[in-house]
VOGU-3710 file (C-alpha; in Angstrom, 3 decimals, decimal comma):
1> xxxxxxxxxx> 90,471/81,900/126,233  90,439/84,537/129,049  89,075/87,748/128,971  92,916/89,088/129,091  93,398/87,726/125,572  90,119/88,223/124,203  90,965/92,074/124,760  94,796/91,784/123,191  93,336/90,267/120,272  91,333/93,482/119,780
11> xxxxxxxxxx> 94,619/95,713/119,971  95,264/97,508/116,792  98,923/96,831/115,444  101,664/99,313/116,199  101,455/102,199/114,192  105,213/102,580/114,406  107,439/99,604/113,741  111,310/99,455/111,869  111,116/97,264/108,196  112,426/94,163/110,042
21> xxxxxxxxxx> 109,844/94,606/112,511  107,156/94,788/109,742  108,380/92,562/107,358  107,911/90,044/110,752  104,429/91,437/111,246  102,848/91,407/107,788  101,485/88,042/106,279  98,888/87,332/103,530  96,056/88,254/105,643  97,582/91,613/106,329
31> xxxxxxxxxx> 96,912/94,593/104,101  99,569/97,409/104,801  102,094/99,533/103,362  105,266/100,847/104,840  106,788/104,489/104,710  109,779/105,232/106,718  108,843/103,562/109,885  104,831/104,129/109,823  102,553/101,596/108,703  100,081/102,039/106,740
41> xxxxxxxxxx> 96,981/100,153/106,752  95,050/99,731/103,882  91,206/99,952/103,483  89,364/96,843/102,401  88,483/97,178/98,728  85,088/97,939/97,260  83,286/95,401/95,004  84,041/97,437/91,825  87,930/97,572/92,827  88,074/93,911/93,319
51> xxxxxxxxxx> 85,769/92,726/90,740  88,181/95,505/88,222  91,165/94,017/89,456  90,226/90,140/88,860  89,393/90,765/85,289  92,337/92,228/84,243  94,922/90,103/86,217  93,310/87,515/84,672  93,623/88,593/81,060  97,479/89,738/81,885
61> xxxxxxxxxx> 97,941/86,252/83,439  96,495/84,389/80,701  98,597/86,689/77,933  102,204/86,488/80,219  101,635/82,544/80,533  100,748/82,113/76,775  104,238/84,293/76,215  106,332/83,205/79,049  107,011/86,217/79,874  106,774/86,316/83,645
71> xxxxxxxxxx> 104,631/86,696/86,905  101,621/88,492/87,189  99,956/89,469/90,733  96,535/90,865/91,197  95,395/90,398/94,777  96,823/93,486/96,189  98,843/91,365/98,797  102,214/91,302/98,045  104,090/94,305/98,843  107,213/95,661/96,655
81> xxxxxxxxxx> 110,096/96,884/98,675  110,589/99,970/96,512  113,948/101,108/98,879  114,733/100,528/102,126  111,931/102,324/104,354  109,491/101,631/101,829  106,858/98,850/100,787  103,673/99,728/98,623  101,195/97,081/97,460  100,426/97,795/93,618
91> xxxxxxxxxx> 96,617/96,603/92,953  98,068/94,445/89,763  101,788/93,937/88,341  103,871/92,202/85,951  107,897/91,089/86,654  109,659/89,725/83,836  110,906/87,034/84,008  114,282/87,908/83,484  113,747/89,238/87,173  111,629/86,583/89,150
101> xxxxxxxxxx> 114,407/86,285/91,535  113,648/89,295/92,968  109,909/87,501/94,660  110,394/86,556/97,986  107,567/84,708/100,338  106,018/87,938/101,250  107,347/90,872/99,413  109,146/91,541/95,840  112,718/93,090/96,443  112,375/95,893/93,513
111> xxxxxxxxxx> 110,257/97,545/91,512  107,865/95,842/89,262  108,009/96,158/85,628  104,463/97,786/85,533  102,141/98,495/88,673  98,386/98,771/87,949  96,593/101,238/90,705  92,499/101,250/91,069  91,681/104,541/92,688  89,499/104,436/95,876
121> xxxxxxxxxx> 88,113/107,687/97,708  90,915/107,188/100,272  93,723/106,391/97,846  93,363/109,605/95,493  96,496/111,384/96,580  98,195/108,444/97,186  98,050/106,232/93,747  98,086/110,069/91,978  101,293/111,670/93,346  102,676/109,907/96,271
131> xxxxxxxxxx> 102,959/106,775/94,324  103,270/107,919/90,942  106,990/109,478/92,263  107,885/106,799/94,361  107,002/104,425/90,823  108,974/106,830/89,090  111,919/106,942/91,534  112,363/103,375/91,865  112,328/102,700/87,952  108,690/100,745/87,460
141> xxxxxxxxxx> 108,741/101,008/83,793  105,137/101,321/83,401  102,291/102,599/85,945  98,348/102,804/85,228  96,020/104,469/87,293  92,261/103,391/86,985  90,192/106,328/88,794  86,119/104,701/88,929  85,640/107,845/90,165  86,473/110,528/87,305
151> xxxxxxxxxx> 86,189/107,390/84,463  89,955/107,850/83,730  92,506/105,585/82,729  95,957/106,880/82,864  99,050/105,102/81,594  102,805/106,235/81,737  106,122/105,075/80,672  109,536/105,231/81,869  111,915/106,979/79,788  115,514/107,408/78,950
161> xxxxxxxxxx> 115,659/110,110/81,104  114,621/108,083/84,424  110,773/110,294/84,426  107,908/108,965/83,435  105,863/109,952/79,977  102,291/109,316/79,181  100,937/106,539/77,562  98,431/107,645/75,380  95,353/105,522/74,217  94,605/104,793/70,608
171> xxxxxxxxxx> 91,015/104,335/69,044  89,931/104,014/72,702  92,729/101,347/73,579  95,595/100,967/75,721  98,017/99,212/74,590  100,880/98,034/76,619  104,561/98,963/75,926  106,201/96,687/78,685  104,106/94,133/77,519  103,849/94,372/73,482
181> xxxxxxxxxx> 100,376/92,892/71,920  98,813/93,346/75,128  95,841/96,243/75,238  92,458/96,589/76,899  89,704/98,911/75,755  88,848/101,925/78,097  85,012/101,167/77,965  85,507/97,642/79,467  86,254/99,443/83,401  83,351/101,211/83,218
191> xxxxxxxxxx> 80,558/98,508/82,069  79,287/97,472/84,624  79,119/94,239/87,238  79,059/91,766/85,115  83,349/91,051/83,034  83,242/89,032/79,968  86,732/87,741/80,611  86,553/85,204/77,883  85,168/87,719/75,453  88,150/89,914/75,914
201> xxxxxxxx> 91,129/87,758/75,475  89,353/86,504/72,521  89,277/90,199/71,215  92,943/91,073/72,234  93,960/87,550/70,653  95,337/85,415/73,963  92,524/82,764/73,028  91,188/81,971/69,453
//
């Protein structure tokens, strides 16, 4: 390798690109979002935001594959082509299956049927008001937000009226409405390094 392409390989990637042109660009190992011809790159995630995520795709895998109910992504990767111009990456979400057709090789062609967003220092405006009307707009029918850094869960629902509603928690759950019998407990994002996974589903009832 000559010194010529040592230095290209060090070139960031454009900044500006069309959605072909991106959709070309992006592959697994490629964090980014889109917005209207400027891509976004995202910042690698902390230990608590990946460890957070992991748990609970896990428990929403194991409860959608006991139910059949769908597909469940959790690595951040896979970016949802909300409209044309725009492609966010959701930390977790669920599609029914009713609408699996919609998953293509690198991107899902729609909304989700609920987007799960861990809050990072850089992310705070975006997962709180950027996304939350872009989620809205495009018809997500349920979006969480998990801030670490105010120890806050907030959960909302689409409604009738095309706007979204809180969610609110019960006796210190969440439960699910796109996903009846599924619920977490608030306390379990904030204890610590260490996820029980098995002890959870066994409390929410996906394993006996």
């Amino acid at each position: 390798m000559n010194v010529a392409t040592v230095e290209a390989t060090k070139l960031p990637p454009p900044r500006f690109m069309n959605e072909n042109e991106f959709e070309a660009w992006r592959d697994e190992d490629i964090k980014a979002e889109y917005l209207d011809g400027e891509v976004i790159e995202m910042a690698p995630a902390s230990y608590y935001h990946s460890r957070s995520g992991a748990w609970l795709g896990s428990l929403l895998e194991f409860f959608v594959n006991k139910h059949q109910l769908g597909t469940i992504t959790s690595d951040g990767n896979l970016t949802v082509r909300l409209r044309e111009g725009l492609h966010r990456c959701p930390d977790v979400m669920f599609i029914a299956k009713s609408r699996e057709s919609l998953i293509h090789e690198t991107y899902l062609d729609g909304a989700p049927d609920l987007a799960i967003e861990f809050v990072s220092p850089e992310s705070v405006v975006r997962d709180w008001h950027e996304k939350y009307l872009e989620y809205e707009a495009a018809g997500v029918r349920e979006y969480w937000i998990v801030d670490q850094l105010q120890k806050r869960v907030t959960a909302f629902v689409l409604g009738d009226d095309r706007r979204f509603h809180p969610l609110k928690p019960s006796e210190g759950k969440l439960h699910s409405q796109t996903l009846p019998g599924f619920w977490i407990k608030l306390d379990w994002f904030w204890q610590g390094p260490e996820f029980d996974t098995y002890q959870m589903a066994k409390e929410i009832g996906i394993i006996s």
